[in-house]
Structures are given as structure tokens and as C-alpha cells.
C-alpha positions as CSV (number, residue, x, y, z in Angstrom):
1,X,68.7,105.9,-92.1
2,X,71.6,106.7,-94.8
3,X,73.4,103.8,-93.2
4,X,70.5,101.3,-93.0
5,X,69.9,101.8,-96.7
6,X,73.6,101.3,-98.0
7,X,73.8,97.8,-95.9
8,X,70.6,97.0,-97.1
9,X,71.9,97.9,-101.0
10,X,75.0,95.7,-100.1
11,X,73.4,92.5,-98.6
12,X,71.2,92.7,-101.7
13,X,73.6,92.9,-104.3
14,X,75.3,90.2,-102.4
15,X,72.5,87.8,-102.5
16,X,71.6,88.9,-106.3
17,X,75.2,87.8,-107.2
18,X,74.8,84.7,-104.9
19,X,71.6,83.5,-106.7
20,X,73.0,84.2,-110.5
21,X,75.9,82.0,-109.8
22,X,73.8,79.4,-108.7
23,X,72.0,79.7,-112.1
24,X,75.3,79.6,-114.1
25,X,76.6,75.7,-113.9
26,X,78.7,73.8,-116.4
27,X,75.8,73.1,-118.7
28,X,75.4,76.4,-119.7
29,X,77.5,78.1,-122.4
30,X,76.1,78.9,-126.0
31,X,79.4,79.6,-127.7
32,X,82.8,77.3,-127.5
33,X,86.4,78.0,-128.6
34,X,88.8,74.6,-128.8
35,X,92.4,74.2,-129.7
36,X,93.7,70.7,-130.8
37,X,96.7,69.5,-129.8
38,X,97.7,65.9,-130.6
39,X,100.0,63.8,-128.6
40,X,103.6,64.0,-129.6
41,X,102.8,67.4,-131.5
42,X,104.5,70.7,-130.3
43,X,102.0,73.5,-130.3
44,X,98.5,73.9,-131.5
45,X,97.0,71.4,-134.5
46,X,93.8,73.0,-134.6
47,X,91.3,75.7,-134.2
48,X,87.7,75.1,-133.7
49,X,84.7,77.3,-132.8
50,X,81.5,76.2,-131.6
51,X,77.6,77.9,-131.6
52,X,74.6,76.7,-130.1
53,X,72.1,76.4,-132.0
54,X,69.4,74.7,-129.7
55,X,69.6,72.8,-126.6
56,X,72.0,69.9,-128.0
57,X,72.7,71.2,-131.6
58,X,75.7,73.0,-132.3
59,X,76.9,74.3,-135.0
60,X,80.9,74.0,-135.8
61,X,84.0,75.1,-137.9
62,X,87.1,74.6,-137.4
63,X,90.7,75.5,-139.3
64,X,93.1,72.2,-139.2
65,X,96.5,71.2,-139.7
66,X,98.0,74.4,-138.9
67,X,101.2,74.5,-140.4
68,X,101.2,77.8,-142.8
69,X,104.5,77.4,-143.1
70,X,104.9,74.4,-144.5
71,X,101.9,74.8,-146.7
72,X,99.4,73.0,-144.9
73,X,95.7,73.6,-144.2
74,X,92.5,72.6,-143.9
75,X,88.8,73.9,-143.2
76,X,85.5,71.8,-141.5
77,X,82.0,73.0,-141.3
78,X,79.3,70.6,-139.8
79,X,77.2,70.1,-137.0
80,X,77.4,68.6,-133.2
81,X,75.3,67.0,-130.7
82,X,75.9,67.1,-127.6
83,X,74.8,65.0,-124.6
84,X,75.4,65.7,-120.9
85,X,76.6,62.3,-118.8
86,X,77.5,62.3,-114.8
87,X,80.2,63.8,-113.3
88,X,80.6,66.3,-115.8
89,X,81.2,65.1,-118.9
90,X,79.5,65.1,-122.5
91,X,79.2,63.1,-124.8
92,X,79.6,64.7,-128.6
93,X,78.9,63.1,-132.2
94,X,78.2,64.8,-135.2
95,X,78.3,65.0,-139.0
96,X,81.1,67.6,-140.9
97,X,82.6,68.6,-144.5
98,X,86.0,69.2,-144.9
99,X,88.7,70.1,-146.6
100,X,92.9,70.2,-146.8
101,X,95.6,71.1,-149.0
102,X,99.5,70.8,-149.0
103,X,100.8,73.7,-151.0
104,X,104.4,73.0,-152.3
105,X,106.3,76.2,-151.8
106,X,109.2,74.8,-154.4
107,X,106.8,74.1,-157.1
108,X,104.7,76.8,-155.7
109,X,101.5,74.4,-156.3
110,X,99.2,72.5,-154.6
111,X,100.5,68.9,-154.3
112,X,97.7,67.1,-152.6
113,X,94.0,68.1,-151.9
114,X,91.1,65.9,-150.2
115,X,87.8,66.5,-149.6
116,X,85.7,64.7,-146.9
117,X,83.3,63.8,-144.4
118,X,83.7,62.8,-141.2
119,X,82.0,61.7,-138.3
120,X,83.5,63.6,-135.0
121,X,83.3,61.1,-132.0
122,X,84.3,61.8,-128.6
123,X,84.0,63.3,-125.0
124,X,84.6,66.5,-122.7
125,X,85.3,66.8,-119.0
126,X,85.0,70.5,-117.5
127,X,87.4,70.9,-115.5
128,X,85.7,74.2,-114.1
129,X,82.0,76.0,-115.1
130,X,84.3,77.3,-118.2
131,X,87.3,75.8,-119.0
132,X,86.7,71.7,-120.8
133,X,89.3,68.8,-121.7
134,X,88.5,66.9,-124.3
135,X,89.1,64.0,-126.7
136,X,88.2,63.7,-130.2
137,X,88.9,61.2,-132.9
138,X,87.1,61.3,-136.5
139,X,86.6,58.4,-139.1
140,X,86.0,59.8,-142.5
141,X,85.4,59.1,-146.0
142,X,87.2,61.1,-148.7
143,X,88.3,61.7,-152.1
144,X,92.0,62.3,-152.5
145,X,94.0,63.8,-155.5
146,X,97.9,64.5,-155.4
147,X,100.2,65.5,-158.0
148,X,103.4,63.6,-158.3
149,X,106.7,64.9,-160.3
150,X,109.2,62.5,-161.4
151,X,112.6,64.6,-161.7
152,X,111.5,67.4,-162.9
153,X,108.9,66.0,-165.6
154,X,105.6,66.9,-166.3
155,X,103.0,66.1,-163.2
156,X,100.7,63.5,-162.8
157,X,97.5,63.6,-161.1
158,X,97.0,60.6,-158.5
159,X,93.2,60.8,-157.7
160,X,91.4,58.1,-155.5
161,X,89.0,57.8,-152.5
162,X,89.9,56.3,-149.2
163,X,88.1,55.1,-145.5
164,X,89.8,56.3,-142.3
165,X,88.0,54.3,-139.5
166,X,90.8,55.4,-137.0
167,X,93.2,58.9,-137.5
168,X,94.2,59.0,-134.0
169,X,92.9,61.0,-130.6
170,X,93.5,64.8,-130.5
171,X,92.9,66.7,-127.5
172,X,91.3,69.6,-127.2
173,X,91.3,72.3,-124.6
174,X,88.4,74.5,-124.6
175,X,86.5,77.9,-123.3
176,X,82.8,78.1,-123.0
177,X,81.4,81.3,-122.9
């Protein structure tokens, strides 16, 4: 009877695993980690999470230009649709703020500051139930001020607004958990 009951406990915790990774598909995830890297870059250029917030809706922020060393930052907050194609993919859109500096560590000031909003296009491809590819690009509107020095004399501020329809593709690798 001892024995009867431990296969029974086995082929049941067998089948129990069986059915919840039938339930688990690439679909499913409510949180998402992404790293940007753009072509011809070496390393990281971004860092982006992502929450779900309802069934398409996700909420997202992300930390760009990650170059600390040289001075260079930036922050986004906004929000992300997301609709499921074939094979696959998604399709993603959304709306976001953001935000960049270049501090100049031989001034030690900030040299340029924007602020903007931009309009993330693009698509992922899950590779696996957890691991995503993707491709991004983001056309913005934004108002830009820089401070220019002329050998050594005093600053001037340069202050005016600009349209990027096209900043390139960055990839992104991803996690959904």
C-alpha cells in the first residue's frame, strides 16, 4: 500500500507540472526587463523595465544613454501597448516623457539638456516562453537647450525645439517574468 501511494503521489505531481506548463505560454509575463544595444555600439545603451498594467497596457521606464562616464544620461516614463501577431511576435506602440543631460566634467556643468516625447514604435520575437528580441525605434518632439563657451568666455545658452521622425533601430534583448 506504502508503495501504491508514493507512485500515485509521483504520477500526480508529474501530471500537475505537465498541466501548469501547458498554461504558461509566451503570452503570459506581467513584468519585463530590456537592455538596448544599438548596432555598432559596444555594450549596453539602455535599461528599461516594464509592468503590466492590464491585458495590453503596460507601463514603462527606462534609464538611457548610459555613459556615466562621460556624463551622459537620460530617464523615460510612459506607457505601452502591446498587441500579439502570429508566430510569436508583438507588436508595441506607446506614448513616453523623457529626459537627457550631458554633464561636462571639465566645466563640471551641464552642457546640453532636452526634454521630450516620444512615440516608441516597434516589434518583439520570443525566442523562448521567456527570453524576447526586439526592435525599437522612437520619433520625438523636444525642446533642447545647450550651453556653448567660446575660449574660455562667459556661456551662452542655445535653446530651441526640434522633430526626430527617425533616431535609428536599437535592439533590445529582454526577460519576461
Amino acid at each position: 500500500m506504502k508503495k501504491l501511494s508514493i507512485i500515485l503521489a509521483v504520477v500526480l505531481s508529474f501530471s500537475l507540472i505537465q498541466v501548469n506548463a501547458q498554461k504558461s505560454n509566451w503570452k503570459d509575463g506581467s513584468n519585463e526587463i530590456n537592455i538596448g544595444v544599438k548596432p555598432f555600439h559596444f555594450g549596453p545603451t539602455s535599461l528599461m523595465y516594464k509592468a503590466k498594467v492590464s491585458n495590453k497596457n503596460w507601463v514603462r521606464i527606462g534609464i538611457t544613454d548610459l555613459r556615466f562616464r562621460e556624463g551622459e544620461s537620460g530617464l523615460r516614463l510612459g506607457i505601452e501597448k502591446q498587441r500579439n501577431l502570429a508566430m510569436r511576435t508583438r507588436l508595441i506602440y506607446g506614448l513616453e516623457a523623457g529626459t537627457y543631460f550631458n554633464y561636462d566634467k571639465i566645466d563640471d556643468s551641464i552642457a546640453e539638456y532636452s526634454v521630450d516625447l516620444g512615440i516608441p514604435l516597434g516589434f518583439q520575437f520570443h525566442l523562448t516562453k521567456r527570453i524576447l528580441f526586439g526592435l525599437e525605434s522612437r520619433p520625438s518632439v523636444g525642446l533642447y537647450e545647450s550651453y556653448i563657451s567660446e575660449d574660455g568666455g562667459p556661456r551662452e545658452t542655445n535653446v530651441g525645439t526640434g522633430i526626430s521622425v527617425f533616431n535609428g533601430i536599437k535592439g533590445t534583448i529582454g526577460y519576461r517574468f
